[in-house]
C-alpha positions in Angstrom: -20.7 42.5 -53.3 -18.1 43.0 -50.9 -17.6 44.8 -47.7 -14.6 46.1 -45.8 -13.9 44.5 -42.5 -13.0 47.0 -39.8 -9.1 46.7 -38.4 -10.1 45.7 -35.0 -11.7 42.6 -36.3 -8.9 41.6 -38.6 -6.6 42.1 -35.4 -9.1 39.7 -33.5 -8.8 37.2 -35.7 -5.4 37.0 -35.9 -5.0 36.8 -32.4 -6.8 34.5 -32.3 -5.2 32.3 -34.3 -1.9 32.3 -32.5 -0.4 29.5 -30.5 1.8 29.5 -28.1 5.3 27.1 -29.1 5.5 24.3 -26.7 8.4 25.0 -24.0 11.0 22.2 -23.5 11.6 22.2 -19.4 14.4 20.4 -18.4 14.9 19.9 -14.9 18.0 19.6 -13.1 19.7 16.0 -12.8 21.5 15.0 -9.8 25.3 14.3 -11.4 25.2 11.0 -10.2 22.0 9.0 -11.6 20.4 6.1 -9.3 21.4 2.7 -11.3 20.0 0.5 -8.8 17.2 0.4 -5.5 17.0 -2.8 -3.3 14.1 -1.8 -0.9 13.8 -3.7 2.4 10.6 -3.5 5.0 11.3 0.2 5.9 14.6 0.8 4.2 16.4 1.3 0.4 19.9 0.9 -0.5 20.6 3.4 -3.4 23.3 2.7 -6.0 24.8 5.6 -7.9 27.4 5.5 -10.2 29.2 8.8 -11.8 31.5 9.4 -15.2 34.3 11.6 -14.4 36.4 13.5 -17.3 40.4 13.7 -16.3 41.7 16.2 -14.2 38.1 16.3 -12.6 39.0 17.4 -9.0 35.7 17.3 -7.4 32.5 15.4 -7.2 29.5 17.0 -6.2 26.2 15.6 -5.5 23.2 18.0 -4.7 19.3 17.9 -3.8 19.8 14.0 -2.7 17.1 13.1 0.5 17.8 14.3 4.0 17.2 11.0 5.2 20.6 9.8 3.6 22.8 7.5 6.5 26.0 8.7 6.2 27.6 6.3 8.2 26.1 3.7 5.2 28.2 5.5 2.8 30.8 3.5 0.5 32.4 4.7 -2.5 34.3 2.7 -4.9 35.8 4.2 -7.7 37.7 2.3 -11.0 41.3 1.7 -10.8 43.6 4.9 -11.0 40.7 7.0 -9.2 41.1 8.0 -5.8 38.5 9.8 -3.5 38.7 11.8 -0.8 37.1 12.7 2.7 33.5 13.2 1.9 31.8 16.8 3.4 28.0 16.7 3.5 25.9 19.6 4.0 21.9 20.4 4.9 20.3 23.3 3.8 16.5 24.4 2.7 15.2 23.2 -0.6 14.2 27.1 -1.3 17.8 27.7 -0.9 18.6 25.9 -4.4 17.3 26.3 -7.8 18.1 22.9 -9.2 16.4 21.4 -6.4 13.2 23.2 -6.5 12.6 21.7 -9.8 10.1 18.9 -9.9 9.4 15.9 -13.0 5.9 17.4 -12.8 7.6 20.9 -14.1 6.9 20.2 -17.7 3.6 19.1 -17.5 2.3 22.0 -15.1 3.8 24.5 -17.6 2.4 22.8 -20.5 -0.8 23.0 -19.0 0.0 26.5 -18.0 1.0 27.9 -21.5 -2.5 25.8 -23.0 -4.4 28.0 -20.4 -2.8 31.1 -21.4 -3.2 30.8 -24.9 -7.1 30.5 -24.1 -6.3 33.4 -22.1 -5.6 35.2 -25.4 -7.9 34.1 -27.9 -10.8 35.1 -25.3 -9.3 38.5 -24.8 -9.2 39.0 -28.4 -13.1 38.1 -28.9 -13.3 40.6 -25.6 -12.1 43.1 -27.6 -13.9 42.6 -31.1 -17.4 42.6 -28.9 -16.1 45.7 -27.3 -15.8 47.2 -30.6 -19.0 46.2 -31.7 -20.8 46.9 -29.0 -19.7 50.5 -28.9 -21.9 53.2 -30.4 -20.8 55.5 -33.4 -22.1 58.3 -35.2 -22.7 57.9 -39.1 -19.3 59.2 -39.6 -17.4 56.9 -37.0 -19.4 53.9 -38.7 -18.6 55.1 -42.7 -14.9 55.4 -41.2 -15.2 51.6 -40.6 -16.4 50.6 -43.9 -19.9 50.6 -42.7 -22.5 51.4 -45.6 -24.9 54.3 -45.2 -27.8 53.3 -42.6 -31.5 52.5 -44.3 -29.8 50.7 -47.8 -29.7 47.3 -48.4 -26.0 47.0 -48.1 -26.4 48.6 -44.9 -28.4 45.6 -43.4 -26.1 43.1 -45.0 -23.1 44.8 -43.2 -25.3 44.8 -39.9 -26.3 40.8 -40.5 -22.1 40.1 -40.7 -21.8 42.4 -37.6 -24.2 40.6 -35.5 -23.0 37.1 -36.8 -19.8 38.0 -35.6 -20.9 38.9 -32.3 -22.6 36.3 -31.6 -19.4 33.9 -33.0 -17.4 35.8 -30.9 -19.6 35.0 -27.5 -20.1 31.7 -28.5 -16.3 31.4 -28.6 -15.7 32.7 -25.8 -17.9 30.1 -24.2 -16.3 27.4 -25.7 -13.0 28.6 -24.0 -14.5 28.9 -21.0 -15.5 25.5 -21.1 -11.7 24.4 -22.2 -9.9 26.9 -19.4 -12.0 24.8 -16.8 -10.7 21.4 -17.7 -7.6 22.3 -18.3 -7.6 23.7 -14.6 -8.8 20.8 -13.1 -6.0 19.0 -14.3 -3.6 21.5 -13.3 -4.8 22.0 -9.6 -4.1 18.2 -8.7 -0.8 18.5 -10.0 0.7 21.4 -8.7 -0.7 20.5 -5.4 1.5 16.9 -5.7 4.6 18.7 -6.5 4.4 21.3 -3.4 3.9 18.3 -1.5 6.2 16.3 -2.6 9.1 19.0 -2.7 7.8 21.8 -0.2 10.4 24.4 -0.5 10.8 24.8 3.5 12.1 20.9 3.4 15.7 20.1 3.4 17.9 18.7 1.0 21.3 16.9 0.9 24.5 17.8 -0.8 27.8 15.7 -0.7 31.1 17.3 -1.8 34.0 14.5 -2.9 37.4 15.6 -3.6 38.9 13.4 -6.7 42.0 12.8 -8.2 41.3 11.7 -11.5 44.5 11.0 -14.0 42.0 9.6 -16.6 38.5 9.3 -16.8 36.6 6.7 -15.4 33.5 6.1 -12.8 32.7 6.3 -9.0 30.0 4.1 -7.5 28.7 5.2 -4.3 25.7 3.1 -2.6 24.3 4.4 0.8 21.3 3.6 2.7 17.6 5.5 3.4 15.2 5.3 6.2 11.6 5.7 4.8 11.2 3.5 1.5 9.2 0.3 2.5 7.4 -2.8 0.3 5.0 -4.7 1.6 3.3 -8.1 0.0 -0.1 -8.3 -1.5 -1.3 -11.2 -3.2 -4.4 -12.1 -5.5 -5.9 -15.7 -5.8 -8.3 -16.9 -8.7 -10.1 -20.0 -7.7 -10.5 -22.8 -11.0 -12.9 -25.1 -9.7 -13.2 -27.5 -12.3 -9.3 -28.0 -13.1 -9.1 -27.9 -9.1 -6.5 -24.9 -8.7 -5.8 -21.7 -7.7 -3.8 -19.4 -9.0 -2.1 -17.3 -6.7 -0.2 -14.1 -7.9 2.3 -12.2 -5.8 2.2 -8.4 -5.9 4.7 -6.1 -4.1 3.8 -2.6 -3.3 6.2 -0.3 -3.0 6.5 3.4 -1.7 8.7 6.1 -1.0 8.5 9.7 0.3 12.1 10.6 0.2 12.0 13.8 -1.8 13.7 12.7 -4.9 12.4 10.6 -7.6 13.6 7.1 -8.4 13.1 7.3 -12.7 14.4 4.5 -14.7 16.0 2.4 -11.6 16.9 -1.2 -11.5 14.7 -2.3 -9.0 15.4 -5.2 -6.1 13.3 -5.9 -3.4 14.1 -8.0 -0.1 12.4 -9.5 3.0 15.9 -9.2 5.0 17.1 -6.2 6.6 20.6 -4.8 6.0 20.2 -3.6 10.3 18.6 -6.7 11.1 20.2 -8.5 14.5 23.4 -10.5 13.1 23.4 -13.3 16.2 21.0 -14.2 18.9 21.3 -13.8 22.4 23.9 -15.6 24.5 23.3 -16.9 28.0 24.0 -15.2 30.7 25.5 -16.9 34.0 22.8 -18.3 36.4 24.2 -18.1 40.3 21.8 -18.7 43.4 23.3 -17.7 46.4 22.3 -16.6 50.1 21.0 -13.6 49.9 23.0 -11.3 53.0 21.3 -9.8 56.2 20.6 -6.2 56.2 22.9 -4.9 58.0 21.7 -1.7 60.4 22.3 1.9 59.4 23.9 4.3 61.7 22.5 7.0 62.3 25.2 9.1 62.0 26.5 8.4 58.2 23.1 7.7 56.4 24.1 10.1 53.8 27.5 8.7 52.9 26.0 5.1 52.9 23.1 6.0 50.4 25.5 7.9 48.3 27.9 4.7 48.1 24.8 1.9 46.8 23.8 4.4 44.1 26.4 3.8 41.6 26.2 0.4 42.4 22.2 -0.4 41.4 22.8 2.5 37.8 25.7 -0.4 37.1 23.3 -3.4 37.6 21.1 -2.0 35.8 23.0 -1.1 32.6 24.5 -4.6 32.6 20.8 -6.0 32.4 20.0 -3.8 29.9 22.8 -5.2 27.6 21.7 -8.6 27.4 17.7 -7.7 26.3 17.2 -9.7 23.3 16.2 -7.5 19.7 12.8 -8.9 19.0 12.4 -8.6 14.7 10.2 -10.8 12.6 12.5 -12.5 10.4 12.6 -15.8 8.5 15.5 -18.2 8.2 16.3 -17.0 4.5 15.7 -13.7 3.1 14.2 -13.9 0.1 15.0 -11.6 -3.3 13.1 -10.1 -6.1 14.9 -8.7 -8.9 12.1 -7.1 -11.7 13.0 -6.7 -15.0 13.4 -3.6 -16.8 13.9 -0.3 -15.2 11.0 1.2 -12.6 9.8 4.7 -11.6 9.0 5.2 -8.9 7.7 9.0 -7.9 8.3 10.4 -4.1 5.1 10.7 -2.5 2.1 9.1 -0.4 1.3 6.9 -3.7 1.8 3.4 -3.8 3.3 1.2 -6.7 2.1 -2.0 -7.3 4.3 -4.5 -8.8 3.6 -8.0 -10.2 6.3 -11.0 -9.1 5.4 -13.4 -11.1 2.2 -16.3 -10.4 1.8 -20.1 -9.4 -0.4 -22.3 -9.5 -1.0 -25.3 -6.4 -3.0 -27.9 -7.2 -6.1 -27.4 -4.4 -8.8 -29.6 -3.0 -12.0 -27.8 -3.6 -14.9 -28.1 -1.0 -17.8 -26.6 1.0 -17.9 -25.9 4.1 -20.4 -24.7 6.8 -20.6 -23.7 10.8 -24.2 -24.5 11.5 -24.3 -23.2 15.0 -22.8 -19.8 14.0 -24.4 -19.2 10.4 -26.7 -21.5 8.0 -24.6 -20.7 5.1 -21.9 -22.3 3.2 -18.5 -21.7 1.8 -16.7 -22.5 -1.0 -13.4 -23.2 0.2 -9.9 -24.4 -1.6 -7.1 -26.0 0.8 -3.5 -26.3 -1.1 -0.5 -27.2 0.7 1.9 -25.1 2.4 3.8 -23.6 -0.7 7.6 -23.2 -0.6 9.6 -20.4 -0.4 9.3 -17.3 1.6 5.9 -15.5 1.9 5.5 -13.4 4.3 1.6 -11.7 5.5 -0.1 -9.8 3.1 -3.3 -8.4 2.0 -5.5 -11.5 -0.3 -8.0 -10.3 -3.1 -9.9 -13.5 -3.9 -11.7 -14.2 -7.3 -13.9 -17.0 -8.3 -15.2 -17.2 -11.9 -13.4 -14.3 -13.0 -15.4 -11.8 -10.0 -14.1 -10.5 -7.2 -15.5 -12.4 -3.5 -14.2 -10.4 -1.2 -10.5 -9.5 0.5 -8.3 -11.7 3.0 -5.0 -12.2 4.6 -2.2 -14.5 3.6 -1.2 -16.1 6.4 1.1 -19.2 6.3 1.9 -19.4 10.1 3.4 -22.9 10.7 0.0 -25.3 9.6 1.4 -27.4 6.4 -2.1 -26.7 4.8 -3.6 -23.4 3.5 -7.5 -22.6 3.5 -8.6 -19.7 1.4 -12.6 -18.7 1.5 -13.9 -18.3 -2.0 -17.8 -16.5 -0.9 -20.8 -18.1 -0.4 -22.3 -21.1 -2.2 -26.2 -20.0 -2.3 -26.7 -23.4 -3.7 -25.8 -25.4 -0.9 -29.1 -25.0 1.8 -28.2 -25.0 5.2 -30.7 -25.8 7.8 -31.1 -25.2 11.7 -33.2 -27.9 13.3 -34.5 -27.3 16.8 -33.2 -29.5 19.7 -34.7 -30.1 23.0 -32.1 -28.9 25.9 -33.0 -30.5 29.2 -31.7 -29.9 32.9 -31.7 -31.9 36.0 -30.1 -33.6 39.0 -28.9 -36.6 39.5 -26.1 -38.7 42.1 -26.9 -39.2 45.5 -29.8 -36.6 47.2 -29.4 -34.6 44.1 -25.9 -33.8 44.4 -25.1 -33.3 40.8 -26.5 -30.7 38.1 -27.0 -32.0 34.6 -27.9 -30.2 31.3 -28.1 -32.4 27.9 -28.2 -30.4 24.4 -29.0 -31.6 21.6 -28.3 -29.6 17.9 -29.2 -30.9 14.4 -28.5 -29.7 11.2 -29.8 -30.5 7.3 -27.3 -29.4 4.5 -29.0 -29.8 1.1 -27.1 -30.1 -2.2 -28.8 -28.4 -5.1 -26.2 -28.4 -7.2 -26.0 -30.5 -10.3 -22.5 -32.3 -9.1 -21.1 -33.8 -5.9 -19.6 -31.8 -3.7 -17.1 -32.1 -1.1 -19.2 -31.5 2.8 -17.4 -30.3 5.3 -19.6 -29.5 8.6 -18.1 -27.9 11.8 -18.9 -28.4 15.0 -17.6 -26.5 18.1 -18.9 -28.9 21.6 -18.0 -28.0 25.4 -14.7 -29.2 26.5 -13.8 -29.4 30.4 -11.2 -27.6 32.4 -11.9 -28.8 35.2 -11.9 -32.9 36.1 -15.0 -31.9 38.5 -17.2 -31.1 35.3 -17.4 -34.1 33.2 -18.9 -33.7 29.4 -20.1 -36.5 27.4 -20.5 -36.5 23.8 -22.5 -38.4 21.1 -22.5 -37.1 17.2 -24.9 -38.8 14.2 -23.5 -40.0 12.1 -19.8 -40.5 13.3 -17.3 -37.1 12.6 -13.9 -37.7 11.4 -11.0 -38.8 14.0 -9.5 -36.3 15.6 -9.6 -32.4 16.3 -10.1 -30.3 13.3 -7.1 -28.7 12.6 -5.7 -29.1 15.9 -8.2 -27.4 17.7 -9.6 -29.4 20.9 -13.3 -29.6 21.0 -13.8 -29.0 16.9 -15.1 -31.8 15.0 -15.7 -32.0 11.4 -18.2 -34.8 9.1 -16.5 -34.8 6.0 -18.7 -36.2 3.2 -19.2 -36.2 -0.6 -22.9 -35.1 -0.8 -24.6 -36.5 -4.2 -26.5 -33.9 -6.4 -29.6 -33.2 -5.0 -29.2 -35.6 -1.6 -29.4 -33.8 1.7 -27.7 -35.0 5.0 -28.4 -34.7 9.3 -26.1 -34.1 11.5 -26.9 -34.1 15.1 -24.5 -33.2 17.6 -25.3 -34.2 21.3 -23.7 -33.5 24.8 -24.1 -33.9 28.4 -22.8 -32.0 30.8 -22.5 -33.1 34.7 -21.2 -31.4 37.7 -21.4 -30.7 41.6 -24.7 -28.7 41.8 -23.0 -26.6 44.1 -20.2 -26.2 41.7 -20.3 -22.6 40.1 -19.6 -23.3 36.5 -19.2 -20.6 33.5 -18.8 -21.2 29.5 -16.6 -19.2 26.9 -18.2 -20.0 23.4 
């Protein structure tokens, strides 16, 4: 048995079937592309090269960054080229078309034309329901191909109606469903491209004539405020081969308004506007300083009026000879990445990876009783070579992340890097008597003896390497006198320079434990009004 389907529903169907054809968005290419971006601490230098066709008399180069230096500019051009006096001009980026175009262009109209199309296949189930839920008169309905009401084809053709309908809702639900993904995708998009190309921002256009007897290609390089790179590192502590490996990231940003897509990529810890020389000194004369001499009364005007120039001269000269204070190493050092780079304008950051090493590293624990009874896995490598300047550290031990540090070389020819607690190592206050009194002569003096004492317990199933720290009172004044006595003996010397900090080093057998006690005296006139800084 058959039945005929109304029009509407055949039209409904085939609407729905439709898709739209994928658009190909180009957007507009500067017509001189970026071959290569060395970024410094705060700056890029841009390289640009351009083919020209004989008889070319003109170069133009449009929607390039505001933040161009034009007094950076250099242009070289291949032998038999010859440039001209370059004209540069600022206007609005709603004032061009190619530069109101955006890399994210294709994807937000992709997104766009996937939308509409759900657009139309939910209007067409809107108007297949619309038909069915209209009412008809017997005549309307037989006009339809709808079987007299009461037979048995009649409730067959109402069974397909309602089946229909109820496909057709459930539809529509589905592309509901769809729309709201696909709008959540499209929201964070759209909102990245108006921000990183508002249309009220500027852009940069350079205009150079050429005469070009053959064809051939310009260079121009130039330099940018904004871009900046900055140094992270990660270290992965290997305690049983005894090294860490330390990887050097570089993260790089720019907000310049124009994209950076396919680019060789260098980075630098120089400056191109770094200070060349260092100050030179300035003549040192002492002299008798002259008498006031007495005002009269009846010039004071003319008088004050004559010293003026005289102090705004002194005090440009001083001005002149203030020294530029940069950080800056002896050596800049240079990264060149392989392979071309993207980098999109915006707040987002890049990380880059430049390459890993590994330094051999003396693994131990070590504690601060007197601050916290815990203890630290530690690894201590020797100054690496090279230039690394401070960054961010993300440690790992085992393959988990302990926690985040700073790289910090400074001058010390050793490097410590904290690798989390070591729960298996027990640390253990002990109480100590502190006593005061008087001593010398009639009770001249004021004396006060502490006494600490600590028990670190190894419950590991290997030896480890102790280190315990200690931080005793140290005079600075010769009328406060401080003696010390420590059990057993610490190593010689200030630990790591540092007066007053002692440190037992030990190797501390599997399941031994070890005291330390720490005692000191301090002496001085009882009248004496002494303070401490701990």
């Amino acid at each position: 048995m058959s039945f005929a389907v109304h029009p509407v529903l055949l039209l409904a169907s085939a609407v729905a079937s439709l898709a739209l054809l994928p658009v190909d968005v180009a957007w507009a290419q500067a017509s001189a592309r970026i071959d290569r971006v060395t970024v410094y601490p705060g700056l890029a230098s841009v390289e640009r090269s351009v083919r020209v066709t004989a008889g070319q008399r003109e170069i133009v180069l449009d929607c390039l960054s505001p933040q161009l230096d034009l007094n950076s500019l250099r242009i070289d051009a291949d032998p038999g080229l010859r440039t001209g006096a370059v004209s540069s001009q600022r206007r609005k980026r709603s004032e061009s078309g190619a530069c109101q175009a955006s890399p994210l262009d294709a994807r937000i109209r992709a997104l766009e034309d996937r939308i509409a199309t759900l657009n139309n296949e939910s209007a067409s189930h809107d108007l297949a329901l619309s038909w069915l839920k209209a009412p008809g008169t017997a005549a309307e309905r037989s006009a339809a191909g709808a079987p007299a009401a009461g037979g048995v084809a009649f409730t067959a053709w109402l069974a397909t109606v309602q089946k229909a309908g109820q496909q057709a809702l459930t539809e529509q639900r589905r592309l509901q469903r769809e729309r709201e993904v696909l709008e959540r995708e499209l929201a964070p998009l759209a909102a990245e491209r108006d921000r990183a190309q508002p249309t009220s921002a500027e852009v940069m256009s350079l205009r150079i004539p050429l005469s070009a007897p053959r064809e051939g290609t310009v260079r121009l390089s130039y330099l940018i405020d904004g871009p900046t790179w900055g140094p992270g590192y990660q270290a992965r502590l290997e305690v049983e081969r005894a090294e860490v490996e330390v990887e050097r990231l570089a993260l790089v940003a720019q907000n310049t308004g124009e994209d950076w897509a396919g680019v060789t990529l260098r980075l630098s810890t120089g400056s191109p506007r770094g200070t060349p020389g260092g100050p030179v000194p300035r003549r040192w004369e002492i002299g008798i300083r002259p008498q006031p001499q007495p005002i009269a009364a009846a010039a004071p005007r003319s008088l004050r009026l004559a010293a003026a120039p005289e102090m705004a001269e002194a005090k440009a000269d001083d001005s002149a000879f203030q020294p530029v204070q940069q950080s800056a190493t002896e050596f800049a050092t240079v990264f060149d990445l392989p392979g071309t780079h993207d980098i999109a304008s915006g707040n987002q950051r890049v990380t880059l990876s430049l390459g890993s090493a590994r330094w051999p590293a003396q693994v131990k624990v070590q504690t601060t009783p007197h601050l916290a009874p815990s203890a630290w896995l530690v690894a201590e490598v020797q100054r690496p070579d090279g230039n690394w300047p401070d960054g961010p550290l993300r440690l790992l031990r085992d393959g988990q992340v302990v926690g985040q540090a700073a790289l910090r070389l400074g001058q010390r020819t050793t490097l410590t890097l904290p690798f989390g607690l070591d729960e298996r190592i027990r640390v253990q206050v002990n109480p100590g008597p502190q006593r005061t009194g008087e001593t010398g002569f009639f009770g001249t003096r004021a004396e006060r003896r502490i006494t600490r004492s600590y028990t670190v317990e190894n419950r590991r199933g290997v030896a480890v390497l102790l280190e315990v720290l200690e931080a005793g009172p140290l005079s600075t004044d010769e009328r406060i006198a401080v003696t010390r006595k420590f059990e057993p003996n610490p190593r010689d010397g200030d630990w790591q320079d540092q007066p007053g900090i002692v440190a037992w080093v030990l190797n501390l057998a599997p399941g031994a434990s070890q005291r330390f006690t720490a005692e000191y005296t301090i002496s001085h006139p009882r009248d004496l009004a002494v303070f401490e800084n701990r």
